[in-house]
C-alpha positions as CSV (number, residue, x, y, z in Angstrom):
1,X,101.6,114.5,68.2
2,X,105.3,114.5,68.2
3,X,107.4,114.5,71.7
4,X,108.8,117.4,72.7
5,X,106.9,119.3,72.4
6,X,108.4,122.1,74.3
7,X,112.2,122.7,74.4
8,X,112.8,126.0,76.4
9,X,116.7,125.6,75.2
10,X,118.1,124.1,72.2
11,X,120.5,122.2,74.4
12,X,119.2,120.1,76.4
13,X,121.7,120.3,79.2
14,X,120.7,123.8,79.4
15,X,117.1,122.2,80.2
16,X,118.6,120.0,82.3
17,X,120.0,122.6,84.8
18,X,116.8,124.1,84.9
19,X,115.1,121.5,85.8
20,X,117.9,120.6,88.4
21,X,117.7,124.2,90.0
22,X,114.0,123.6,90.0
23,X,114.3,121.2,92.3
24,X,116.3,122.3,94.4
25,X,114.2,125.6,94.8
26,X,111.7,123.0,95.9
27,X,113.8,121.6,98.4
28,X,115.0,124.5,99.9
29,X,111.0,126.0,100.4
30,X,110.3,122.7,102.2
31,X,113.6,123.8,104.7
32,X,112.3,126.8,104.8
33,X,108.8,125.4,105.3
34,X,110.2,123.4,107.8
35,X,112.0,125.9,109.5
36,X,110.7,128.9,110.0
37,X,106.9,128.2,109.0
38,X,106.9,125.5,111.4
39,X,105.0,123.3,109.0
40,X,104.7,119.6,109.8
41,X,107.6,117.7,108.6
42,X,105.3,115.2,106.8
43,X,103.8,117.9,105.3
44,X,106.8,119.5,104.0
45,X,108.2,115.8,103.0
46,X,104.7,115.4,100.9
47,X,104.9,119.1,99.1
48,X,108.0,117.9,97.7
49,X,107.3,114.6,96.9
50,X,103.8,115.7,95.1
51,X,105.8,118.4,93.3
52,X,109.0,116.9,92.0
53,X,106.7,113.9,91.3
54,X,104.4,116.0,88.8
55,X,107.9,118.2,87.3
56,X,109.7,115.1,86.6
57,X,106.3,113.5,84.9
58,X,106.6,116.5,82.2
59,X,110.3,115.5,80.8
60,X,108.9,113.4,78.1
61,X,107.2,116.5,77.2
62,X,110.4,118.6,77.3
63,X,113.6,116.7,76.8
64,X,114.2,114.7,73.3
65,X,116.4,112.4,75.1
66,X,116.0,109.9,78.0
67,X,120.0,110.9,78.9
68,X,118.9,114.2,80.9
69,X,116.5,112.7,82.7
70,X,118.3,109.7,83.9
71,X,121.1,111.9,84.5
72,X,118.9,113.8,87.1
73,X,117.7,111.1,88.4
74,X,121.0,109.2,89.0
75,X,122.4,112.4,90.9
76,X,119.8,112.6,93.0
77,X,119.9,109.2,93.9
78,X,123.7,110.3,95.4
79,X,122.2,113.6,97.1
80,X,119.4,111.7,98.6
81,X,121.4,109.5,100.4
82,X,124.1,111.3,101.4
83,X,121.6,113.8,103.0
84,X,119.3,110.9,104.3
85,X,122.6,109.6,105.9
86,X,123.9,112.9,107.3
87,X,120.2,113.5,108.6
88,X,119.9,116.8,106.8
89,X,117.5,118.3,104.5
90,X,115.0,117.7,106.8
91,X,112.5,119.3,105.0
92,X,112.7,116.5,102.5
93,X,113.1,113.5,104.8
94,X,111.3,114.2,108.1
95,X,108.6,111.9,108.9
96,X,107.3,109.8,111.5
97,X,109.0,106.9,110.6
98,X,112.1,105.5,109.3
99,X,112.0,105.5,105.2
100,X,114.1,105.5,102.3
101,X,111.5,106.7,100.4
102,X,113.7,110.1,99.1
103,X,116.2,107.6,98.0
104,X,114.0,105.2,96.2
105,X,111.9,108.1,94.6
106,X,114.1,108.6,91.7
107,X,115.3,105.0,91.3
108,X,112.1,104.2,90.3
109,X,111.7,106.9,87.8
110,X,115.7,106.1,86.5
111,X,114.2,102.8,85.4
112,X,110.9,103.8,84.2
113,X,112.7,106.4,82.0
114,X,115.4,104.3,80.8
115,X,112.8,101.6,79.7
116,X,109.2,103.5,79.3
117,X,110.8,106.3,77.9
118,X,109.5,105.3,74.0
119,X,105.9,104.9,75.9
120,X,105.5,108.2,77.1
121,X,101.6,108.2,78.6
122,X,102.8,104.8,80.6
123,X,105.7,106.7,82.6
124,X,103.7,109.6,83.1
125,X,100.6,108.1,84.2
126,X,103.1,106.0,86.7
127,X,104.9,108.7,88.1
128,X,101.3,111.0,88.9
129,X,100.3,107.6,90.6
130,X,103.1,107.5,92.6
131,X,103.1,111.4,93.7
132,X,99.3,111.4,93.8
133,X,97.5,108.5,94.4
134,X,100.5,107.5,97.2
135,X,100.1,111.0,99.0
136,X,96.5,110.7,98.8
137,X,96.4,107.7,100.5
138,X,98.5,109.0,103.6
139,X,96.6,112.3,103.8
140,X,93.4,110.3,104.0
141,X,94.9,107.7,106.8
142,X,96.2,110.3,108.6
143,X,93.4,112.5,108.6
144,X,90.6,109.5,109.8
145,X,89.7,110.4,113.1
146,X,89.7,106.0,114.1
147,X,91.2,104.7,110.9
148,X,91.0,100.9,110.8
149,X,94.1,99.6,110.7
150,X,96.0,96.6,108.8
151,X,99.4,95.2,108.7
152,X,100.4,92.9,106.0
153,X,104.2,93.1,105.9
154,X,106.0,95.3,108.4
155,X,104.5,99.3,108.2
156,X,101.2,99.8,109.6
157,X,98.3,101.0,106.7
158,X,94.7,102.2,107.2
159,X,91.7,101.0,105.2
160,X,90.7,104.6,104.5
161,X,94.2,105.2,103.2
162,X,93.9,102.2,100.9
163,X,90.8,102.9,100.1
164,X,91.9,106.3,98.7
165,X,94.9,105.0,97.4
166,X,92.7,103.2,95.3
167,X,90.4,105.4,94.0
168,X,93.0,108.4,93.0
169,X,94.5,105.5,90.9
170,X,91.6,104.4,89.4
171,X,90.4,108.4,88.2
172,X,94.8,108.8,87.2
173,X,94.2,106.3,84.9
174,X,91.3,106.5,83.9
175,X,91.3,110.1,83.0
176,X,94.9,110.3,82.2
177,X,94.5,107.8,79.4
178,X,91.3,108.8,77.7
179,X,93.2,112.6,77.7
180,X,96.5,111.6,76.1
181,X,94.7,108.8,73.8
182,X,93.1,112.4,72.5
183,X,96.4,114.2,72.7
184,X,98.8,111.7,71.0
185,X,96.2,110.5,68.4
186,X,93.1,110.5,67.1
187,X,93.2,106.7,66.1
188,X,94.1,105.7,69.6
189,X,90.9,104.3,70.6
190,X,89.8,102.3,74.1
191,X,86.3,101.5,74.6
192,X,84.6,102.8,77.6
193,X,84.2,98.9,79.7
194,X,88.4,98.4,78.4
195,X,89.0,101.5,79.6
196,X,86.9,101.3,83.0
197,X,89.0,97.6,83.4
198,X,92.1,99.1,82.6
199,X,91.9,101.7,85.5
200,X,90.4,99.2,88.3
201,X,93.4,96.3,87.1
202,X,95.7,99.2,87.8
203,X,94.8,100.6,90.7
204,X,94.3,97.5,92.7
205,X,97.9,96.3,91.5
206,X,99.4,99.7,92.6
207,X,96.5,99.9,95.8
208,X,98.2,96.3,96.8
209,X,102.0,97.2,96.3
210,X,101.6,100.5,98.1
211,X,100.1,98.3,101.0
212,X,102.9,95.3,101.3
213,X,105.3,98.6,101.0
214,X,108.1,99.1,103.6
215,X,110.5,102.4,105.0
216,X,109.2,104.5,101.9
217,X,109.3,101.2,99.5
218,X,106.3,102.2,97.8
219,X,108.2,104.7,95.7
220,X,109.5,102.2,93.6
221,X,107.2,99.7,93.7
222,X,104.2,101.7,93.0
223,X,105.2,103.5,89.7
224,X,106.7,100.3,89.0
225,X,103.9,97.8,88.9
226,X,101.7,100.5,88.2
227,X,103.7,101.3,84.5
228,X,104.3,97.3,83.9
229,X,100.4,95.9,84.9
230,X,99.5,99.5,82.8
231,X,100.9,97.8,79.7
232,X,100.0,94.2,80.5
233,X,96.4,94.8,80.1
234,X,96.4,97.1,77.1
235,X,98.9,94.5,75.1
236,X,96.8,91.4,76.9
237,X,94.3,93.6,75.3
238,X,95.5,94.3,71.6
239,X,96.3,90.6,71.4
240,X,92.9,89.4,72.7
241,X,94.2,87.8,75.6
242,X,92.7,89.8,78.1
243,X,89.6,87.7,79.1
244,X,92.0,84.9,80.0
245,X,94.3,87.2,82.4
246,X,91.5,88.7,84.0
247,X,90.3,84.9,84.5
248,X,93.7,84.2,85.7
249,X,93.4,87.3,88.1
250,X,90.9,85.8,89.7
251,X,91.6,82.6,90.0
252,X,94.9,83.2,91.4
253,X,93.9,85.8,94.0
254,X,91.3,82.9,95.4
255,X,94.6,80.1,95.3
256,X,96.7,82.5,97.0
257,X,93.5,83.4,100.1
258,X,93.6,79.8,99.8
259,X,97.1,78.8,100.5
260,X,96.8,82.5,103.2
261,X,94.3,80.2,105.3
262,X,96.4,77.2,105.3
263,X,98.9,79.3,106.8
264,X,101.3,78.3,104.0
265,X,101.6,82.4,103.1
266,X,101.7,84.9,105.7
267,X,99.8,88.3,104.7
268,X,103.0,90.3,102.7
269,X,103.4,86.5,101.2
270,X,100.2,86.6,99.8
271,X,100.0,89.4,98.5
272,X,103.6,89.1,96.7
273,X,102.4,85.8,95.1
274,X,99.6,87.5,93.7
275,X,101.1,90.3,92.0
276,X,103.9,88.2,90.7
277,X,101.3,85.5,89.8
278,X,100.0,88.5,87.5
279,X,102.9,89.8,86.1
280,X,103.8,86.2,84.9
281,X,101.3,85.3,83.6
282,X,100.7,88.8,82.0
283,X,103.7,87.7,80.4
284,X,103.7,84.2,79.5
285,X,100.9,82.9,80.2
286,X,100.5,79.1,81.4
287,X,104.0,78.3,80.5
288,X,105.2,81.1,83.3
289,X,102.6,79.9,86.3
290,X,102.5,76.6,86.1
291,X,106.4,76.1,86.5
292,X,105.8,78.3,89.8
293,X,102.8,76.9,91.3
294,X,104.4,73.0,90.9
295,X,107.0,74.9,92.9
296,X,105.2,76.6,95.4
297,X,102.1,73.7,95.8
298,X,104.3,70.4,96.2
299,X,106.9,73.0,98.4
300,X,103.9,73.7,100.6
301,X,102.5,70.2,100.6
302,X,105.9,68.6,101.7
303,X,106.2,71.3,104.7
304,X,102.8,70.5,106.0
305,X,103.4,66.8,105.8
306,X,107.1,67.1,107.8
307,X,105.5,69.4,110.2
308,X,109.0,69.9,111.4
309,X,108.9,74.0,111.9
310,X,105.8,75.8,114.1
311,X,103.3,77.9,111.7
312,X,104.4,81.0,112.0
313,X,107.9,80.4,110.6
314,X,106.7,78.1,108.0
315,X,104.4,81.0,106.5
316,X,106.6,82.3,103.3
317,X,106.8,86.2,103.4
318,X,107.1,88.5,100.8
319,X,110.8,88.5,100.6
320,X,110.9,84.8,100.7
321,X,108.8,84.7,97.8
322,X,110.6,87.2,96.0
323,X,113.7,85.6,96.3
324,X,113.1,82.0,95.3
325,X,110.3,83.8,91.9
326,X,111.8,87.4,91.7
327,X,114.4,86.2,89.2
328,X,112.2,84.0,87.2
329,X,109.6,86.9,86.8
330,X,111.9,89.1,85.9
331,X,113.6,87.0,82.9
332,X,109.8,86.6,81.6
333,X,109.4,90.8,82.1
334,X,112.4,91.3,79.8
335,X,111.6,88.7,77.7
336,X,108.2,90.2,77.5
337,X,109.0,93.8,76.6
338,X,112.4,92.7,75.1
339,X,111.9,89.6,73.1
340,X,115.2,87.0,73.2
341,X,115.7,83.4,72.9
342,X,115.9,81.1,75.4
343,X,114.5,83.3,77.9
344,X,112.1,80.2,78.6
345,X,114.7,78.1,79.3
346,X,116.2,80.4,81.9
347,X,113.6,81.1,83.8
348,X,113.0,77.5,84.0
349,X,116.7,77.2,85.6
350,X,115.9,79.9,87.9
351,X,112.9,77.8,89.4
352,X,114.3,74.5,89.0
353,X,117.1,75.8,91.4
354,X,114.6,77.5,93.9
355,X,112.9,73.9,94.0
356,X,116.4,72.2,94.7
357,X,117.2,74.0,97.5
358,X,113.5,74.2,99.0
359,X,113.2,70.5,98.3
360,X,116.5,69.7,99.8
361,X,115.4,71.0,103.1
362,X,112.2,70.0,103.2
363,X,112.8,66.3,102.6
364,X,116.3,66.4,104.9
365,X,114.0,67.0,107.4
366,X,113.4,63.3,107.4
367,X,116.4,62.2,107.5
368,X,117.3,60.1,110.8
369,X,121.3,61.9,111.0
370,X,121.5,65.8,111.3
371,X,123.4,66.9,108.4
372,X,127.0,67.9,107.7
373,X,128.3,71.1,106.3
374,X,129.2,70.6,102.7
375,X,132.8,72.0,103.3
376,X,133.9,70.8,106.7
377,X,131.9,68.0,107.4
378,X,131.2,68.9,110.8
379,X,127.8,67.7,112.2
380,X,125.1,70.7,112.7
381,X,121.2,71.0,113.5
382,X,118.8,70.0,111.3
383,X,117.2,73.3,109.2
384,X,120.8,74.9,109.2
385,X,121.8,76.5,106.4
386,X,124.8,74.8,104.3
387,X,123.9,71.0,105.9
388,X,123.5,68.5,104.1
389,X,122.2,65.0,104.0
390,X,122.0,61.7,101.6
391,X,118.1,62.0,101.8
392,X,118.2,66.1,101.4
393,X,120.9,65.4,98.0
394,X,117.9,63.0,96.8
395,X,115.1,65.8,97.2
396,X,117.6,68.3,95.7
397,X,117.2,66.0,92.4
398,X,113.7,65.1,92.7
399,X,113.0,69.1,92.7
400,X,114.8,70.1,89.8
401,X,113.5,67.0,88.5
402,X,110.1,68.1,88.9
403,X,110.6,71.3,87.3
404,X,111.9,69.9,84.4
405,X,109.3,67.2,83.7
406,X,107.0,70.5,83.8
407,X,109.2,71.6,81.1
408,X,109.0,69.1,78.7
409,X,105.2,68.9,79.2
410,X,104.9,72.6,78.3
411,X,106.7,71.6,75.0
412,X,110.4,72.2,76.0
413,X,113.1,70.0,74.3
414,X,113.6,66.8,75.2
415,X,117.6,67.1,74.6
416,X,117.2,69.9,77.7
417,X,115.9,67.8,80.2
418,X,119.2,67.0,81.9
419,X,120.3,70.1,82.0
420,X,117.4,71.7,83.5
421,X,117.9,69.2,86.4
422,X,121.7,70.1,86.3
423,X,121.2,73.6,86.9
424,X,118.8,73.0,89.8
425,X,121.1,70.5,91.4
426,X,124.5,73.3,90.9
427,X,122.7,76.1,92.1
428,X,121.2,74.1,94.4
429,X,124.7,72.8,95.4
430,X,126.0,76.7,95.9
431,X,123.7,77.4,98.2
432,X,124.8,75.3,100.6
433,X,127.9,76.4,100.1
434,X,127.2,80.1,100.3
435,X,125.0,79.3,103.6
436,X,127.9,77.3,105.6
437,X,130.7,79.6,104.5
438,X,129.2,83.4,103.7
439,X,125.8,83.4,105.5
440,X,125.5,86.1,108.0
441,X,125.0,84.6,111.5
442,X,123.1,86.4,114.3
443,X,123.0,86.3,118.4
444,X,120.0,86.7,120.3
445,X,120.2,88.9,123.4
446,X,117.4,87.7,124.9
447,X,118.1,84.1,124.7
448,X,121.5,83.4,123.7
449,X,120.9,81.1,121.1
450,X,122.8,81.7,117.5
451,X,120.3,82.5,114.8
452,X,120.2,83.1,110.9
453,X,117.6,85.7,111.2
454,X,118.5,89.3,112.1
455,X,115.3,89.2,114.2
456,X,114.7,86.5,117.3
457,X,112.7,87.1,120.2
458,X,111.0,90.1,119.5
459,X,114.2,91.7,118.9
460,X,117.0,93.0,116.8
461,X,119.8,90.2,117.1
462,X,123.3,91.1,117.3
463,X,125.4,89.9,114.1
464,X,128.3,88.0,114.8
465,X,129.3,86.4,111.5
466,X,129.3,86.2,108.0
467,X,128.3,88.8,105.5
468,X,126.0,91.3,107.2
469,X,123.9,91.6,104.1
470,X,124.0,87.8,102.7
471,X,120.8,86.3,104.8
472,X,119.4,83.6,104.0
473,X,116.8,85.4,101.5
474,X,119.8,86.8,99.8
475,X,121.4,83.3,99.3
476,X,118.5,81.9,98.1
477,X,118.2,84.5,95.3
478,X,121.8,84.2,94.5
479,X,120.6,80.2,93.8
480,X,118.1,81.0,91.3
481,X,120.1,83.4,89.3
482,X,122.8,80.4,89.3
483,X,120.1,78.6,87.8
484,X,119.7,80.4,85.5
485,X,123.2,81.2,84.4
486,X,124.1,77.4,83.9
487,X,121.1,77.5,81.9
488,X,122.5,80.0,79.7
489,X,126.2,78.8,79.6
490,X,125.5,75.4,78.4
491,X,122.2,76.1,76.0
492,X,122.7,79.7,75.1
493,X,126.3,80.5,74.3
């Protein structure tokens, strides 16, 4: 079958107004809902969600062109926020807790269709998960009279609500694909076990990313993993690689319960080193995860040995993780669903960097002096960002180094060796630039003491310099995408 196929207007930007006053009319019962019904505001907040959710699902249906739809989405990205800032639309926002979860609603499905738009039953069957399978999961948490709750990042989630999270996924998929396989063509053909695999793979990813969600996070992380882990398995599939990721699966999810128990990983760490432990290797198989682990296993092993920070602190959270991996996975994604050369190669500068500067602090731990800042030389505390030492400069090396020797033993070029390691060391280099100069510093109220993290004590701390936004999560991100750029400048161009 051939998409559209129904245009109610030749032009599509007639369509596109439709579909734009259709959502507002949906919007406006929810005010109204809200208003003079006297309807929950959760309630109102889920009608809309389920509802524009399952309307903006069909446009592969209706529109030609991915423009309209991305259009819609983009605007409503503007009017979310604006109205999330000026606290109105109620109807739409109201909940029980602080979330950006109207804003990051049509993010999610600007990406999916400016990238899944040519695999129509993926974005569909992503976006149904999301209103669906999401608002199922709440309804059932909130309706268990003594739900059993669990926290492994920062918002609270029930069991029964994961549980049902889990299982509305699982039928989604399962009965969404074996309908449009019929729809779209006869020879699209998944046997019954693929097709049972396919629908649990999916539903535990999405289960497990609605779960480490944050303030309405789950709206783009849901339809997100949920449309890439989709097409992982059934091209791991086509290309009989399946058995092997599925082994992988596994595997990793005991390593990572593993590393959870040594206390290396806190909960949301965990769980965000699984699910990027997929998607890499999903995508590239050895050559992605054993870069990472040698990363994230010698990392590790050189914390425990210094035993210079207390447990909880040392336990790598979900943001940590994503920002020393979150670059390097998502160079493989592209690479994966948008083949280019060198892409290897980068991601190997983007890891190589994240090793520098973990290494760098790790092992400058041991040194006798307290470092200097790289810029003004003026003594500071050992573990502060942008200090440096001889003995932290020699595990900056060692760590790139490391990462490179993995390289040539997964068949990189010899000739790239050194320039592996010199894109570790730069980016490694920056960093401590960008932590003595840009980092955002905080003040604890309760005990005075200047801080990097926004929260001490058991309490918000009060931000007295630096970039507000540039933590020191942001600046290690920034390090692996240098990484990665020197990788490109002197091997690529």
């Amino acid at each position: 079958m051939n998409l559209p196929i129904f245009q109610p207007f030749v032009n599509e930007w007639m369509t596109f107004g439709f579909f734009f006053i259709g959502i507002l009319v949906l919007v406006g019962s929810a005010e109204f809902m809200l208003s003079k019904l006297n309807v929950h505001p959760e309630s109102s907040r889920k009608f809309v969600h389920v509802l524009v959710g399952i309307l903006v699902a069909t446009c592969p249906f209706i529109f030609k062109s991915n423009l309209q739809p991305m259009s819609l989405a983009a605007i409503f990205m503007v009017v979310n926020a604006i109205s999330l800032k000026s606290e109105s639309l109620k109807g739409m926002h109201s909940t029980d807790r602080k979330t950006y979860g109207t804003v990051y609603f049509p993010i999610s499905f600007l990406i999916l269709a400016a990238f899944f738009w040519e695999k129509p039953i993926t974005l569909i069957l992503s976006m149904l998960v999301m209103a669906l399978a999401d608002t199922t999961a709440g309804i059932a948490g909130s309706k268990s009279e003594q739900p059993r709750r669990f926290t492994l990042w920062k918002d609270s989630k029930s069991l029964e609500g994961s549980t049902a999270m889990f299982l509305a996924a699982f039928f989604i998929i399962y009965i969404g694909t074996d309908f449009f396989a019929w729809i779209f063509s006869a020879a699209f053909f998944i046997p019954l076990p693929i097709l049972i695999g396919l629908a649990g793979f999916v539903g535990m990813t999405a289960t497990l990313a609605e779960s480490v969600s944050c303030k309405g996070s789950d709206n783009l992380s849901v339809p997100l993993i949920t449309a890439v882990t989709y097409e992982l398995y059934l091209i791991n599939y086509t290309h009989g690689t399946l058995p092997i990721l599925l082994l992988w699966t596994i595997g990793s999810g005991i390593i990572f319960l593993y590393a959870f128990r040594l206390k290396t990983l806190s909960a949301s760490g965990t769980a965000g080193a699984f699910l990027m432990g997929v998607l890499v290797f999903g995508t590239n198989g050895i050559h992605g995860v054993v870069p990472l682990l040698t990363f994230f296993i010698f990392s590790s092993f050189i914390s425990k040995i210094g035993n210079q920070k207390n447990t909880k602190e040392s336990r790598r959270d979900i943001i940590q993780v994503l920002a020393n991996g979150g670059v390097g996975t998502l160079i493989l994604l592209w690479n994966f669903f948008f083949p280019f050369d060198g892409a290897f190669l980068l991601f190997l500068g983007s890891v190589a960097a994240a090793a520098a500067d973990t290494w760098a602090t790790e092992i400058g731990y041991f040194s006798r002096s307290n470092p200097r800042q790289l810029l003004s030389f003026k003594r500071v505390e050992k573990g502060t960002s942008g200090g440096v030492t001889i003995l932290g400069t020699f595990g900056s090396l060692l760590g790139t180094a490391s990462i490179a020797s993995v390289g040539l033993l997964l068949g990189m070029h010899p000739e790239n060796f050194w320039i592996i390691i010199g894109a570790g060391f730069i980016g490694s280099f920056a960093d401590s630039i960008l932590g003595g100069t840009m980092q955002a510093r905080f003040n604890c109220e309760s005990c005075g003491k200047e801080t990097e993290k926004r929260e001490h004590c058991g309490s918000i701390a009060q931000h007295v310099r630096g970039l507000n936004w540039m933590d020191n999560d942001m600046v290690n991100f920034i390090n692996t995408i240098i990484g990665a750029l020197i990788v490109y400048f002197f091997i690529l161009i």
